[in-house]
N, C-alpha and C positions, 0 to 999 in steps of 0.2 A: 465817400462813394463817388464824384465826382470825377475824382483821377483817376477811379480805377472802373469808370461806367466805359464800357465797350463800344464804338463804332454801332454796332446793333442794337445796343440798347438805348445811343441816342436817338435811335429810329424809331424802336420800340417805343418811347417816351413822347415824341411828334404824335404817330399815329392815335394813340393812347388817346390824346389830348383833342385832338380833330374828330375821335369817334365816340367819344363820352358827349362832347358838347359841340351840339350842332346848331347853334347860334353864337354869335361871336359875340355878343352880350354876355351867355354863361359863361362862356371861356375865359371873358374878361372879370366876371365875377368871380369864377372859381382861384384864380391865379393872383387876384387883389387878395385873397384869403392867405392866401400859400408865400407872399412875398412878405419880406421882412420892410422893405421899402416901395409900398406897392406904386408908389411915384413913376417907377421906371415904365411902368406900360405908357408914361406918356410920350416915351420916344418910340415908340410904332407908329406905322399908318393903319389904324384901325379904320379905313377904308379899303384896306385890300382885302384879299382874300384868306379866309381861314386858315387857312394849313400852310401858305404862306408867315399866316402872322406867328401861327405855333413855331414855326421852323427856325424868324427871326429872334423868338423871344430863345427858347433850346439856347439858341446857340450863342445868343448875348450871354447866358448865363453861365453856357458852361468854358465859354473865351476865358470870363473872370472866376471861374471858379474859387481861387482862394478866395474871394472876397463871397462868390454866392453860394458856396458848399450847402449851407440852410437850405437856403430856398430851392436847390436840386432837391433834396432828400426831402424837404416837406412837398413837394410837389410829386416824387415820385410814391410816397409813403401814401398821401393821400389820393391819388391814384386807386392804387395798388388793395384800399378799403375799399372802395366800391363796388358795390355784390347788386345793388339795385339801378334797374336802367329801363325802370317805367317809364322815365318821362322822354324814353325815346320811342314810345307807342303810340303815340298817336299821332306822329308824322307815316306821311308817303314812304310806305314800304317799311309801317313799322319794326314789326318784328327781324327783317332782316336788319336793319340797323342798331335793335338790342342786340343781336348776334354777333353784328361787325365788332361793336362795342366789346361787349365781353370778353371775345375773343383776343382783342388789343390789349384788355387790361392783361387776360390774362398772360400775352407772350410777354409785358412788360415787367409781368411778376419773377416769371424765371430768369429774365435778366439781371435785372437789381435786388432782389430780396437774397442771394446770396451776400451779397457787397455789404448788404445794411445787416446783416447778422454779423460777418466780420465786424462791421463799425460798433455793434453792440457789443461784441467779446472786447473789443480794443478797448471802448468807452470804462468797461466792465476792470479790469484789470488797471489801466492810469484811475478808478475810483480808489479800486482796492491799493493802488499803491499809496496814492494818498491818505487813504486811513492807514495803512501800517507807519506812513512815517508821521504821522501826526501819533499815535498811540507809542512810538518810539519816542517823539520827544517828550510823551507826557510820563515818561515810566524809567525814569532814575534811576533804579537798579539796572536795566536793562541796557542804559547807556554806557553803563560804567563798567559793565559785564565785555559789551560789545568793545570799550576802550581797551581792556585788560588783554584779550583775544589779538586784537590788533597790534599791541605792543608786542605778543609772546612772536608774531608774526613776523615783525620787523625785526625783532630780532633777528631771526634770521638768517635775514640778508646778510650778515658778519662772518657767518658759519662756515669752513673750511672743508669741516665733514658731510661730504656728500647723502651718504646714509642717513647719519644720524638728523642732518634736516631734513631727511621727507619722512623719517617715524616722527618729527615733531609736526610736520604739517600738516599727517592722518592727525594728528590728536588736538590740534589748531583746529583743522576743519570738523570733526566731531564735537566741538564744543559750542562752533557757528552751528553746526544743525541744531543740538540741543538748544540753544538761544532761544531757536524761531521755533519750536516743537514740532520738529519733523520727526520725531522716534528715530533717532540714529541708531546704527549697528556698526560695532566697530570693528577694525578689520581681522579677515577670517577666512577659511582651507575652506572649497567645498572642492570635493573630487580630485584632489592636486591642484586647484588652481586658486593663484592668490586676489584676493580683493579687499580693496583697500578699505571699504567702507559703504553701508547701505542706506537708505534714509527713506520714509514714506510722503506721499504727499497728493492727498484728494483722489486719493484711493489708488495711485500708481508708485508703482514700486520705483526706486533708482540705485542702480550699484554705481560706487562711486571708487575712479582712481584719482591719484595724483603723482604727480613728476613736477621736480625742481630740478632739472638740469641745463646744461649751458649752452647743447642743440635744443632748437624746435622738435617738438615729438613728429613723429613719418607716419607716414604711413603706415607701416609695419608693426610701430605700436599699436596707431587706431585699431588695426585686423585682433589684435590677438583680445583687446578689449571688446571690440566689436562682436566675437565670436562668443565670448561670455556673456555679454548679454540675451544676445539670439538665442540660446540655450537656454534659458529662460522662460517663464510666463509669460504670456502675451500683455501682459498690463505691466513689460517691466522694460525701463528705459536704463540709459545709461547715461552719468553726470563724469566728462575729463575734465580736469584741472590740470591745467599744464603754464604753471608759472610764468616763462620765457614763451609761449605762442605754439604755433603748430605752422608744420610747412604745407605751402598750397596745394600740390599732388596730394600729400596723405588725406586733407580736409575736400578735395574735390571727389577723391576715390570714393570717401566713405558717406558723399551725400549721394550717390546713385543708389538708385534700386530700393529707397526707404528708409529711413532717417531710424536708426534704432538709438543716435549715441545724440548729444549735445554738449558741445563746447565752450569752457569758463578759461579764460587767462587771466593772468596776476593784475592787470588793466581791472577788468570786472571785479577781480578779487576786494582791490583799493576800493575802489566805489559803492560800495558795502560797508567796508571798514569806516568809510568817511561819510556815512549816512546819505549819500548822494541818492541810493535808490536799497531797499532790503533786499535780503539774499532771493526771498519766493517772489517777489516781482522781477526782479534779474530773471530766475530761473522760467514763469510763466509768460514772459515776454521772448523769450530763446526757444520755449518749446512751441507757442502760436508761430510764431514768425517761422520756425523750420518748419510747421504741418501746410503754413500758406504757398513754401517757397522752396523746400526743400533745403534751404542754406544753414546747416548745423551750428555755424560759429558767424554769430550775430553779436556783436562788440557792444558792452555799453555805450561806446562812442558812436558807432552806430545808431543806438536807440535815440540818444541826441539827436543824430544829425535827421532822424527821421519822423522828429518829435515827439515819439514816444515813451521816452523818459525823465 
């Protein structure tokens, strides 16, 4: 939350702190509570003034963020609970000061309690990928399933017939869904138009293409897939797999306007194969990250680099 707390909501977070507690006593109690290390208030001059010392302490914390992520988010979390603010009643100008108050928590809630729900879906999915790869290496058949997959995979790569390896790679991939029990559907005409493969998952539908060829898929591709989807239910996404990558124009065209498609390359593909990370965490990390940001083709190496895989 930290890196992604706004300008305004580090303001929001000052005032918050200055309007709850009106002696620098509680301030200093409630934040001895909220720190991991609460040693560090000894570098303040708790002889200045409040809203000075609030401002200093913000901003020491949020300088080092890597190091004080916690104690932002326990400090804003616990903020953020406070619904009671009698004990600002019986000062001078009571009631107006439970007012100030309130009002402070509350602009500080619309700032960050978005940020800390994403931190919770994040949190929520690196758990769940962890249990799937802990319940992958405790289930033998299933590794051995997923090696045999991989190998039909690799093969591949040797294949001269262009055709005939993307009918083997629909049947590669239809055997990775089956794996993970996504209910695969395997590929099939609706109305003239061909699709390679469907698959379900937490209640959202995904048709699914694939392409192994020796261009990056264009733009032109995404469109005619893209159009199949949209015709669609509203609860129905689209999964490309395109072995070789996709070119930048086609993947920027088709993240304007509403993310209906999500992008997998033979990158992703391996990283699966090789137990690095399962297919539904790949897939529910690609679809969070396109609804935060709109960017369709979110790279396992990506998710590396942004520690979330």
């Amino acid at each position: 939350m930290a890196k992604q707390i706004s300008p305004a909501g580090i303001m929001a977070l000052k005032e918050a702190l200055c309007s709850v507690y009106w002696y620098k006593s509680e301030l200093r109690g409630f934040l001895q509570l909220c720190l991991n290390k609460p040693g560090i208030l000894n570098n303040f001059n708790w002889e200045n003034y409040k809203r000075q010392i609030a401002s200093d302490v913000v901003d020491y914390l949020v300088s080092r963020s890597e190091i004080h992520l916690g104690d932002l988010t326990k400090i804003c979390y616990e903020l953020c609970r406070i619904t009671d603010f009698s004990h600002l009643k019986p000062l001078d100008d009571g009631p107006q000061k439970v007012e100030k108050a309130r009002s402070a928590v509350n602009q500080l809630k619309k700032l960050v309690q978005p940020h800390q729900e994403i931190q919770k879906e994040q949190d929520a999915i690196k758990q769940r990928q962890a249990l799937a790869a802990k319940k992958l290496r405790e289930n033998t058949a299933v590794r051995q399933k997923l090696e045999t997959i991989k190998n039909r995979y690799m093969a591949l790569a040797g294949s001269e017939n262009a055709q005939s390896r993307g009918f083997e790679l629909e049947r590669v991939m239809y055997e990775l869904f089956e794996l993970f029990d996504l209910d695969p559907k395997a590929s099939f005409k609706n109305l003239g138009e061909q699709v390679d493969g469907a698959f379900s998952l937490e209640g959202t539908e995904y048709l699914f293409e694939a392409k192994w060829q020796k261009d990056l898929v264009n733009k032109a591709d995404l469109a005619v897939f893209t159009d199949k989807v949209r015709t669609k239910l509203e609860n129905t996404l689209g999964v490309f797999l395109s072995i070789n990558g996709f070119s930048a124009d086609g993947v920027t065209a088709h993240q304007a306007g509403g993310a209906s498609i999500l992008l997998i390359d033979g990158a992703d593909l391996m990283a699966v194969f090789e137990e690095r990370i399962d297919f539904i965490s790949l897939l529910l990390r690609k679809k969070r990250h396109a609804a935060q940001t709109g960017n369709i083709y979110f790279s396992y190496y990506q998710m590396v680099a942004a520690g979330g895989a």
